[in-house]
C-alpha positions in Angstrom: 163.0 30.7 104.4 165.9 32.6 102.8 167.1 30.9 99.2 171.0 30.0 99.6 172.0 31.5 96.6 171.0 35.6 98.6 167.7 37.5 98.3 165.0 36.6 95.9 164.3 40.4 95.1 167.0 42.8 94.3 168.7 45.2 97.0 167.4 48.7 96.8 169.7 51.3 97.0 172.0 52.0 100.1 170.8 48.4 101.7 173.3 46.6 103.5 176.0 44.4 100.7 177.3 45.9 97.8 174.6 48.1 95.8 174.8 48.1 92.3 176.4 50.6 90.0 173.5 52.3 88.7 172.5 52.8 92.7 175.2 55.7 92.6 173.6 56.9 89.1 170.2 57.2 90.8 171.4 58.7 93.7 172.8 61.3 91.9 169.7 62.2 89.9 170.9 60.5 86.9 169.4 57.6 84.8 171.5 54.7 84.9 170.4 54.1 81.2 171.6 57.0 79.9 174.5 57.3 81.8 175.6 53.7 79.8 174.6 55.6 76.4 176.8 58.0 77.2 179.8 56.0 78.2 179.1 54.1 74.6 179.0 57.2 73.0 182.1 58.6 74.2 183.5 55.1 74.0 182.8 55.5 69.9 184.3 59.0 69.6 187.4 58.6 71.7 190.2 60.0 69.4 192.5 57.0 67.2 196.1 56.8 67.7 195.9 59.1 64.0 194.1 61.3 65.3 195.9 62.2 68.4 199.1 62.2 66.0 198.0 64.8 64.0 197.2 67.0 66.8 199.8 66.9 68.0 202.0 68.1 64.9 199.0 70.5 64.0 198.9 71.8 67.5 202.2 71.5 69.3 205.0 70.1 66.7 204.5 73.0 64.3 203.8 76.1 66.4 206.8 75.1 69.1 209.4 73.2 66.9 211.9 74.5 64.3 211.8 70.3 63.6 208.4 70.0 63.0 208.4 67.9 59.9 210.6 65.3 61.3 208.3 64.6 64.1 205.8 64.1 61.5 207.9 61.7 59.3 208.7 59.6 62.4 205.2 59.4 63.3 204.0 58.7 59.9 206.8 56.0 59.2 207.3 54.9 62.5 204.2 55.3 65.4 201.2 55.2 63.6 201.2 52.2 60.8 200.7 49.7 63.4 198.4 51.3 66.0 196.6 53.9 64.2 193.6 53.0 63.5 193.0 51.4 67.3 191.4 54.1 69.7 193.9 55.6 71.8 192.7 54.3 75.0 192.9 50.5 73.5 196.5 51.0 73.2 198.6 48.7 75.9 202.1 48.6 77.0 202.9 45.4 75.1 201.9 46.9 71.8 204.2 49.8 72.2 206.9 47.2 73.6 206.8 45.4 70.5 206.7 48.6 68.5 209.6 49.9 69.5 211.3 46.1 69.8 210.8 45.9 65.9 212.0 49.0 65.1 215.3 48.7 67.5 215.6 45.2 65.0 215.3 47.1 62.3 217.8 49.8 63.0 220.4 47.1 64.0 219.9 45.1 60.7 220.8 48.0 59.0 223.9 49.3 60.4 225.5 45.7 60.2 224.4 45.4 56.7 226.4 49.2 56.3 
């Protein structure tokens, strides 16, 4: 008799229903286990808001732009206090939103206070 709640032993790979993740993994010769270590580990050293900020002045801003330190100053004052820290990929469109919401408030106070 078949339980209600599906198959008392798990689905090998390409069996009819929806085969796990790791099926692909071990399809393609890989093992699923260190496939997830390596998803952690990239996970752990995906670049920081910083870090991605300072590349880009180190390896665009000042080899293309006359106005190099400016872009720095913005993103030093500006862009990274809030975010930095957070890895670049954690970063949502709400944050940035806000970011830029707080500094358009900030800007304003400051010309009506001129």
């Amino acid at each position: 008799m078949r339980s209600p709640w599906g198959p008392s032993r798990p689905q090998p790979c390409g069996s009819p229903g929806e085969a796990p993740p790791s099926c692909a993994a071990r399809e393609q010769g890989l093992n699923p286990a260190e496939t997830a270590l390596e998803a952690k580990r990239l996970a752990r050293e995906a670049p920081t808001v910083a870090q991605l900020a300072d590349d880009y002045v180190e390896h665009y801003a000042k080899r293309q732009k006359k106005s190099w330190q400016e872009d720095e100053r913005v993103l030093d004052k500006e862009a990274v206090p809030t975010p930095g820290s957070m890895k670049a990929r954690g970063v949502r469109r709400r944050l940035i939103i806000d970011l830029l919401e707080e500094i358009v408030d900030r800007k304003t106070l400051l010309t009506s206070l001129a």
